[in-house]
Every structure is written in structure tokens, then in C-alpha cells.
DOVEX-501413 format. One record per residue: y negated, x, z negated of N, C-alpha, C in turn; chain; residue in one letter; residue number from 1. Coordinates in nm, 3 decimals, decimal comma. Last residue first. Example, Ala and Ser with C-alpha at 12.3 -4.5 7.8 and 13.67 -1.06 7.14 Angstrom:
! DOVEX-501413
NODE        nY        nX        nZ       caY       caX       caZ        cY        cX        cZ   guvo   vexba   marfi
NODE     0,225     1,285    -0,708     0,106     1,367    -0,714    -0,003     1,290    -0,787      A       s       2
NODE     0,569     1,319    -0,780     0,450     1,230    -0,780     0,330     1,320    -0,780      A       a       1
END
This chain:
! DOVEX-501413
NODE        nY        nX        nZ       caY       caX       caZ        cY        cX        cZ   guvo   vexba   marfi
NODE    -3,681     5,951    -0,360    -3,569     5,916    -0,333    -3,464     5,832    -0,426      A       x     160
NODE    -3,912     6,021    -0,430    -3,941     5,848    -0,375    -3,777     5,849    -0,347      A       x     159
NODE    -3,899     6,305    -0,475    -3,920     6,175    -0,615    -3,876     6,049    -0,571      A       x     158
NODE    -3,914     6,403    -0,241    -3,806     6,381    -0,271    -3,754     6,330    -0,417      A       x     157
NODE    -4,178     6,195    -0,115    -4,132     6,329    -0,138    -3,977     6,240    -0,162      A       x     156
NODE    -4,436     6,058     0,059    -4,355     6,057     0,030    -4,272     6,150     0,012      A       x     155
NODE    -4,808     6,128    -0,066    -4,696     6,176    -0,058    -4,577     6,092    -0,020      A       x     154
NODE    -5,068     6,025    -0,168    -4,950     5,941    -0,186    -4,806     5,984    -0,073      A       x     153
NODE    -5,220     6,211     0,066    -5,243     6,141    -0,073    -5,119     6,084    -0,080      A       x     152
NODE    -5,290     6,432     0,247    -5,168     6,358     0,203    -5,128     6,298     0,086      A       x     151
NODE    -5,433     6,673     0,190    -5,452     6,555     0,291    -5,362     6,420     0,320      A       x     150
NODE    -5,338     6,752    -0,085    -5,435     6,696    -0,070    -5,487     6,631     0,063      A       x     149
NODE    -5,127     6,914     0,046    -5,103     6,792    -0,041    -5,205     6,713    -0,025      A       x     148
NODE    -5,205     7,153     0,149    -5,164     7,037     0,226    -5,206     6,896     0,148      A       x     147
NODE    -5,447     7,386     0,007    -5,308     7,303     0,006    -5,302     7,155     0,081      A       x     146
NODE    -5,764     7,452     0,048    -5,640     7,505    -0,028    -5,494     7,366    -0,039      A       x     145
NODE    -5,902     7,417     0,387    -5,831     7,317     0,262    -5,707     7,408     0,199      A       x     144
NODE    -6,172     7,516     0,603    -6,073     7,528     0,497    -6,025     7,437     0,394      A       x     143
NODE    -6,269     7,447     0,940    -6,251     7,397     0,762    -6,159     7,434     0,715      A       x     142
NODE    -6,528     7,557     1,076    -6,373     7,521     1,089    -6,403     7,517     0,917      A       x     141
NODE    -6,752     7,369     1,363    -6,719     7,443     1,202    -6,605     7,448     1,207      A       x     140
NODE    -6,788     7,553     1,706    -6,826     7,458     1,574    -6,752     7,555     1,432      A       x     139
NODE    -6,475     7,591     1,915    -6,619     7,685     1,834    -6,669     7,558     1,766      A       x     138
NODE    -6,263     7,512     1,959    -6,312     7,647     2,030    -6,456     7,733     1,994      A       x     137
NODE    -6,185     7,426     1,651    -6,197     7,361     1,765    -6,223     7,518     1,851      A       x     136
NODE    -5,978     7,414     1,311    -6,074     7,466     1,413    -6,056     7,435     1,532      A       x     135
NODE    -5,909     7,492     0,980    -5,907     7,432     1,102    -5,997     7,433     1,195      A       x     134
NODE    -5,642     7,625     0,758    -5,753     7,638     0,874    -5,783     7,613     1,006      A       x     133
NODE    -5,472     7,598     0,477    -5,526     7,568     0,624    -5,647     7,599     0,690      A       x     132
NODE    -5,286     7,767     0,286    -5,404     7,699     0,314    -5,410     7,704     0,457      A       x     131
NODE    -5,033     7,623     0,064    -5,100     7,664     0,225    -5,186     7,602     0,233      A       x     130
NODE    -4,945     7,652    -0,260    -4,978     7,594    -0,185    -5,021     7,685     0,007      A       x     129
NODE    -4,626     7,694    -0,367    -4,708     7,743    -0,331    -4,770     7,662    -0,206      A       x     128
NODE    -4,311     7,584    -0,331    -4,376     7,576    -0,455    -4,513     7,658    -0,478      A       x     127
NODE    -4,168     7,576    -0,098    -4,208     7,703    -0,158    -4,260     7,698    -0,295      A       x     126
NODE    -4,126     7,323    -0,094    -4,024     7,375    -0,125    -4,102     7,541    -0,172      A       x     125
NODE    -4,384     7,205    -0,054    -4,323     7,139    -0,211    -4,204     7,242    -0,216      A       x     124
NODE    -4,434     7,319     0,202    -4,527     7,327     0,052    -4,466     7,350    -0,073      A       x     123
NODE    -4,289     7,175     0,293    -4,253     7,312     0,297    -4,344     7,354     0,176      A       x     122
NODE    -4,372     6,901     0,312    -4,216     6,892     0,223    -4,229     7,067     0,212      A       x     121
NODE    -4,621     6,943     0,405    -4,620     6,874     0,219    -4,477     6,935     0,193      A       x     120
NODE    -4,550     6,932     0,657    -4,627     7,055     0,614    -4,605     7,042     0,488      A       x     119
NODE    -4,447     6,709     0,738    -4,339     6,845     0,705    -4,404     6,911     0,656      A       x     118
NODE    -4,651     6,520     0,648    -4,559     6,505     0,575    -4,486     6,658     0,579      A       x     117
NODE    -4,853     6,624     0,862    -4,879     6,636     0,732    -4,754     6,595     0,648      A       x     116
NODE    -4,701     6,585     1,056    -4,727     6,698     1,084    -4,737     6,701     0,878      A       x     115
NODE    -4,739     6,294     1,086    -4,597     6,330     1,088    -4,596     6,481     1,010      A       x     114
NODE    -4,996     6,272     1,119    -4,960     6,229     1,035    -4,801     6,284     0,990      A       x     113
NODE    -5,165     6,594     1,266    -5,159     6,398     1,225    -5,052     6,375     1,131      A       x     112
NODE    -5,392     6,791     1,154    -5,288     6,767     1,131    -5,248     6,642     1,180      A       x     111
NODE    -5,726     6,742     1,228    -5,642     6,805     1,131    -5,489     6,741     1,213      A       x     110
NODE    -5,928     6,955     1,438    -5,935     6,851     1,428    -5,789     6,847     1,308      A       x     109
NODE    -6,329     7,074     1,427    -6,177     7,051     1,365    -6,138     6,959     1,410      A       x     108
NODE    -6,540     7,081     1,722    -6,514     7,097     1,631    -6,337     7,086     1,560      A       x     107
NODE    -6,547     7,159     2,009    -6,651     7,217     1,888    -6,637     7,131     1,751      A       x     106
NODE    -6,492     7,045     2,256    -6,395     7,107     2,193    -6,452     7,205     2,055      A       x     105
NODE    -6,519     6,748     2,416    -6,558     6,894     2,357    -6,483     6,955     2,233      A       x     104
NODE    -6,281     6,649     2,676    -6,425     6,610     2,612    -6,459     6,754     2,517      A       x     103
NODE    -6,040     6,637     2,806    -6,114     6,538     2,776    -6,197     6,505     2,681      A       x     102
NODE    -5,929     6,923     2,760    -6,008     6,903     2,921    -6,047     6,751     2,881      A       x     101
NODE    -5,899     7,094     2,472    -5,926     6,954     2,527    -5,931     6,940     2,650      A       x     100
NODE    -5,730     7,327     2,257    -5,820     7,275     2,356    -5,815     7,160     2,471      A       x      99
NODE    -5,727     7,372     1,935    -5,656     7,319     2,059    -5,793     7,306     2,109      A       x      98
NODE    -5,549     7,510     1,653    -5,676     7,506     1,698    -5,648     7,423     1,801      A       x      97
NODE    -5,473     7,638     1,261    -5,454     7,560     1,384    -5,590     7,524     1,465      A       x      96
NODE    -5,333     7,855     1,059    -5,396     7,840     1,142    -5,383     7,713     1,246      A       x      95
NODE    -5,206     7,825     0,762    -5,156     7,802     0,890    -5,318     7,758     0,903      A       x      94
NODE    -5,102     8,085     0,494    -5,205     8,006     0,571    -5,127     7,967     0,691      A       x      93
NODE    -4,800     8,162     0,346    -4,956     8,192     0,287    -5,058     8,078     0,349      A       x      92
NODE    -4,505     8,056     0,345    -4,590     8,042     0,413    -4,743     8,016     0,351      A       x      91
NODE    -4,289     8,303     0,176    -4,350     8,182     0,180    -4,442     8,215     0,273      A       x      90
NODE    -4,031     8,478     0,380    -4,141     8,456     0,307    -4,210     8,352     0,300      A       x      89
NODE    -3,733     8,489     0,493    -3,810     8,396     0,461    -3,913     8,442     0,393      A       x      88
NODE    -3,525     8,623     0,705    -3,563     8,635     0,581    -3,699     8,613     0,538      A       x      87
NODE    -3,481     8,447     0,927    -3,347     8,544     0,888    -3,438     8,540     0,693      A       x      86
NODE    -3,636     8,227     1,097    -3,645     8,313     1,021    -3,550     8,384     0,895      A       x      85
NODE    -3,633     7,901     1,166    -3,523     8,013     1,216    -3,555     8,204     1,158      A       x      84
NODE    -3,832     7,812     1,023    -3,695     7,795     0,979    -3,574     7,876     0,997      A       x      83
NODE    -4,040     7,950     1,182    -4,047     7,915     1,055    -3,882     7,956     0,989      A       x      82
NODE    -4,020     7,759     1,418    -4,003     7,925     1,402    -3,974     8,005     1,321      A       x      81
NODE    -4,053     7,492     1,315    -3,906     7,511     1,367    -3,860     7,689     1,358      A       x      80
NODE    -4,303     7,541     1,234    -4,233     7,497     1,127    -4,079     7,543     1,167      A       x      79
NODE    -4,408     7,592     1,528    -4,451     7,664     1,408    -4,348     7,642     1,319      A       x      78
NODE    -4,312     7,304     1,595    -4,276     7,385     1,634    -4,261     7,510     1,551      A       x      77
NODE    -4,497     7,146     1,374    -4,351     7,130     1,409    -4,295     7,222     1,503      A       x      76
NODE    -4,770     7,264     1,507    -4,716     7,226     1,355    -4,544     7,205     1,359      A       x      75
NODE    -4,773     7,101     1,713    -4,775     7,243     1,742    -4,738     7,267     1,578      A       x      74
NODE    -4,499     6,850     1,823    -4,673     6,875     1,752    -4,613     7,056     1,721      A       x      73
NODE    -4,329     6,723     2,080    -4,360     6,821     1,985    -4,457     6,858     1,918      A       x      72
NODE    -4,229     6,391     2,203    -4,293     6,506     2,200    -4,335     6,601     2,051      A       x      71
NODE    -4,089     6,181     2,197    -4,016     6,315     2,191    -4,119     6,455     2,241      A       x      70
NODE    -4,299     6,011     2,295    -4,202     6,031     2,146    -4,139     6,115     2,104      A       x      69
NODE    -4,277     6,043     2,540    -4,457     6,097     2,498    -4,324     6,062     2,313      A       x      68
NODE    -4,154     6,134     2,799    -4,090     6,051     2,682    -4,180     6,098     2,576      A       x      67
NODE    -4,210     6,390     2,940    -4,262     6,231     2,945    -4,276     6,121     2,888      A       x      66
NODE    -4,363     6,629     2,699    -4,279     6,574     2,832    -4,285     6,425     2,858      A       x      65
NODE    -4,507     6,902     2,527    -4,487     6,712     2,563    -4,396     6,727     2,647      A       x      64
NODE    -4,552     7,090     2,267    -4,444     7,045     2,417    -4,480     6,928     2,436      A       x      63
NODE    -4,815     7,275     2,101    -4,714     7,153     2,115    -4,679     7,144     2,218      A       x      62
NODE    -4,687     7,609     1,965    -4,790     7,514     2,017    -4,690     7,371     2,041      A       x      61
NODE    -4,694     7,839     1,719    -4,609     7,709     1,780    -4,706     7,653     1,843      A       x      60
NODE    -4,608     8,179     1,520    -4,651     8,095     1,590    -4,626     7,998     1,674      A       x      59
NODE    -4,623     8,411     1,267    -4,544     8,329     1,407    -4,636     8,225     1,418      A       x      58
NODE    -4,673     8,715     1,129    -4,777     8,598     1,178    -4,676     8,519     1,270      A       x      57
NODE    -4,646     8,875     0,837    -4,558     8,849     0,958    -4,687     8,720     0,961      A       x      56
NODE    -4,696     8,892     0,547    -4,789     8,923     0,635    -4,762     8,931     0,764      A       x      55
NODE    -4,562     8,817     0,322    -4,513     8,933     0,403    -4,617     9,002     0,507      A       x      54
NODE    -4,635     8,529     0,305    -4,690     8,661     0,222    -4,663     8,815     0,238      A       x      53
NODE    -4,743     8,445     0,665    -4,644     8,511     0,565    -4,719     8,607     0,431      A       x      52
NODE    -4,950     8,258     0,868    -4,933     8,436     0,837    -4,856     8,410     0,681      A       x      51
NODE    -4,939     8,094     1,160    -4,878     8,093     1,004    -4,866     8,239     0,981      A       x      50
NODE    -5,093     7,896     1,400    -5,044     8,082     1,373    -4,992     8,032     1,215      A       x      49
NODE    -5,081     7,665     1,673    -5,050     7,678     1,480    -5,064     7,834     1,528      A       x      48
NODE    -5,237     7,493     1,939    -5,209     7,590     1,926    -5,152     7,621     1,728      A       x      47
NODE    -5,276     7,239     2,160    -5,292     7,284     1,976    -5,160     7,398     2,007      A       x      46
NODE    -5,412     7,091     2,429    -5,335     7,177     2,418    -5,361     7,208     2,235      A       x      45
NODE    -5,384     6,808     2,593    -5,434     6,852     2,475    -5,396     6,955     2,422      A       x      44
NODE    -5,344     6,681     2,834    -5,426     6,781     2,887    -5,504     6,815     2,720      A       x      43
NODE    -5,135     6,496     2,879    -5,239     6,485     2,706    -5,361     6,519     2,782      A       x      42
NODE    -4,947     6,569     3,008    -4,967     6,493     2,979    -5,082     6,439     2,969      A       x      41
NODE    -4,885     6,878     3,000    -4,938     6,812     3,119    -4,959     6,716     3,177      A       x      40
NODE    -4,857     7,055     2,805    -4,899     6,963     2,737    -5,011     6,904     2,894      A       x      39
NODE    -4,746     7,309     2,633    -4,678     7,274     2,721    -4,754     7,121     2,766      A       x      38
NODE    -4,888     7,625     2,553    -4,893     7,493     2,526    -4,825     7,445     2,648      A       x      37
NODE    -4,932     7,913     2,567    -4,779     7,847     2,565    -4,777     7,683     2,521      A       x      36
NODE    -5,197     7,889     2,483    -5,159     7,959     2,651    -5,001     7,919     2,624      A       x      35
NODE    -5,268     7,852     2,228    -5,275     7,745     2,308    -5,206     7,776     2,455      A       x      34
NODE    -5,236     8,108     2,070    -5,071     8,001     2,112    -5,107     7,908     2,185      A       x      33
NODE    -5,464     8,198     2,093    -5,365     8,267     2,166    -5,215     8,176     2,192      A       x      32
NODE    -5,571     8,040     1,880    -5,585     8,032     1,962    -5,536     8,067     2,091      A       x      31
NODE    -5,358     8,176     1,688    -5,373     7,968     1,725    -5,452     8,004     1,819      A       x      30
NODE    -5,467     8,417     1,644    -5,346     8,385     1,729    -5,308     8,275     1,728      A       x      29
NODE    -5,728     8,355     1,577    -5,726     8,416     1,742    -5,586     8,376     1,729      A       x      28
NODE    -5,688     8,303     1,346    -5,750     8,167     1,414    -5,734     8,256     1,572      A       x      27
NODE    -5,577     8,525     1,231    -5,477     8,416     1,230    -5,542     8,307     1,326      A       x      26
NODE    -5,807     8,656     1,231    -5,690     8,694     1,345    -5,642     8,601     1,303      A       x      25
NODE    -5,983     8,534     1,027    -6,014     8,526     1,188    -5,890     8,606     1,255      A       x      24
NODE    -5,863     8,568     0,797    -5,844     8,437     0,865    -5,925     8,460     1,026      A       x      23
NODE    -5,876     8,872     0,837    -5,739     8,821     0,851    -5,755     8,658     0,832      A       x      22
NODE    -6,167     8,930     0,794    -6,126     8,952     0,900    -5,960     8,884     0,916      A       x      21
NODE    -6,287     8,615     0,623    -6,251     8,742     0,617    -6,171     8,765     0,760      A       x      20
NODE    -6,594     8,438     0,800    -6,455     8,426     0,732    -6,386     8,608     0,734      A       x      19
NODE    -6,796     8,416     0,934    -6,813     8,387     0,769    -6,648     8,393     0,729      A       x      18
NODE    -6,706     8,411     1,207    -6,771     8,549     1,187    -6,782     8,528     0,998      A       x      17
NODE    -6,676     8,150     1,281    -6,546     8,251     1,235    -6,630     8,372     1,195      A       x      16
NODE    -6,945     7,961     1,122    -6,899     8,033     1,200    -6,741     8,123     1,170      A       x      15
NODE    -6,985     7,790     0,936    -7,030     7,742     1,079    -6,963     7,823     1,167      A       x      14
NODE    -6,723     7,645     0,744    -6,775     7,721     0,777    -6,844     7,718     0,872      A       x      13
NODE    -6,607     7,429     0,415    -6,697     7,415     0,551    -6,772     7,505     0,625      A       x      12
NODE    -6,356     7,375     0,217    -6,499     7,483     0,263    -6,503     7,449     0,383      A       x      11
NODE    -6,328     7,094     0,050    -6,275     7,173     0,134    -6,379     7,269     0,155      A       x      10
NODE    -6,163     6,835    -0,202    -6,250     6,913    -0,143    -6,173     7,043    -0,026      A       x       9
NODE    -6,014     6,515    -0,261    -6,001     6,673    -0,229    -6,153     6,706    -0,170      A       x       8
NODE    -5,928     6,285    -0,480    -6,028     6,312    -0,302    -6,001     6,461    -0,325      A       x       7
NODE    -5,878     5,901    -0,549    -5,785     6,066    -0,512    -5,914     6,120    -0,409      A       x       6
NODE    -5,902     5,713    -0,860    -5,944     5,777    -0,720    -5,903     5,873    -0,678      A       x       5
NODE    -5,788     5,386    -0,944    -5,800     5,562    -0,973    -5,817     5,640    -0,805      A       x       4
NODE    -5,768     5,166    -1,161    -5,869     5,182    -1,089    -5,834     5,400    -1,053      A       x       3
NODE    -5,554     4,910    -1,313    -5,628     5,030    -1,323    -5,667     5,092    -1,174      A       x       2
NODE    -5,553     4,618    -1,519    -5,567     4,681    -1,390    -5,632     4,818    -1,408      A       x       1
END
């Protein structure tokens, strides 16, 4: 029997003011994508920014509608903007943020689960990691060099 451990590390900031000026515009325009949140459901609004090695910034918030399954994570949108992009640069950082009306909004919150698989498969296709950055309307936000690592045991296109 063998015994093996997986863990990642991350940076832990108190403030956007400790971060270089271009992760704080990428966290204003996640925050700026919460205002196209569609989300009159939840009352959870997440806002993505993704800045390009090109240095192009797009951006996705999440849709709900009633059929709460067919709803959109702001990550998957972002990703959809992403796709429709004529001429592709890898994806450097994704910003993500949201705001709550059910309760406080001071700290991270990450990715869920679905979100973390497309984020891994774009990863795995650029062959460069994304870093993330995460964040509430204020508190800490956290940095993680590459997806992967929130996504232990991967399903990829090995498991095929």
C-alpha cells in the first residue's frame, strides 16, 4: 500500500492595495462584471475578468433562470468569450469576485466544481498555467499559480 499526499499552496493578501497595479484592474473588472450579472434567483451575483498575454481583458458573469441547471457560472461564460475570440492568446490570470444580498461579502470564494474542470481542460490546452484571483467585496483575496492544483485528480483527456 501506498500513501501519497496532494496540497497546493497559495498567497494570501489582506488588501487589493498589496497587489500590483494590473491584478487590481483585473479584480475592478470582475468586479465591474458583477453589474451584467443575471442572477434573480440566487441574489448571487460572480463576476470573471481574464487578462490575455496580449493583455486584452474579457469578461463573464453568471445567468440564472429558472431551470437553476441550466444555469451559467461566471467562469463559463468568461470561457464562452474566450472561445469566441478570432485570435487567441493564452489566458495569463482570471479574476473572480461576487456579491451576496445573503450575508457578507468579505471574503474568497473559489470556483465550483464544474468551473474547475473547464478551467483545468483550458489550462491543459494552453499548456500554461492561470493564475487566479480570488475575492469577495473586501477581506483577503487569494492567489493560486494554476488551476490544477484545486483540482486534484483531474479528469483529463488521459482518463480517455
Amino acid at each position: 500500500m501506498q500513501i501519497k499526499s496532494i496540497s497546493f499552496s497559495m498567497k494570501i493578501y489582506s488588501s487589493i492595495d498589496e497587489l500590483s497595479i494590473e491584478s487590481q484592474e483585473l479584480i475592478l473588472q470582475a468586479k465591474n462584471a458583477l453589474g451584467k450579472s443575471y442572477s434573480p434567483y440566487s441574489h448571487f451575483k460572480v463576476g470573471a475578468a481574464a487578462q490575455l498575454n496580449d493583455g486584452r481583458i474579457i469578461i463573464g458573469s453568471n445567468q440564472e433562470n429558472a431551470a437553476y441547471p441550466a444555469t451559467l457560472c461566471a467562469e463559463q461564460v468568461l470561457l464562452a468569450n474566450y472561445s469566441c475570440l478570432e485570435k487567441k492568446s493564452a489566458i495569463k490570470t482570471i479574476a473572480v469576485s461576487y456579491l451576496s444580498n445573503n450575508g457578507e461579502n468579505n471574503h474568497p470564494v473559489t470556483p465550483c466544481g464544474i468551473c474547475r474542470q473547464m478551467l483545468s481542460e483550458y489550462e491543459n490546452l494552453q499548456q500554461e498555467n492561470i493564475m487566479l484571483l480570488l475575492t469577495g467585496q473586501s477581506g483577503a483575496i487569494w492567489e493560486i499559480t494554476g488551476v490544477n492544483p484545486i483540482l486534484p485528480l483531474a479528469f483529463n483527456s488521459n482518463s480517455l
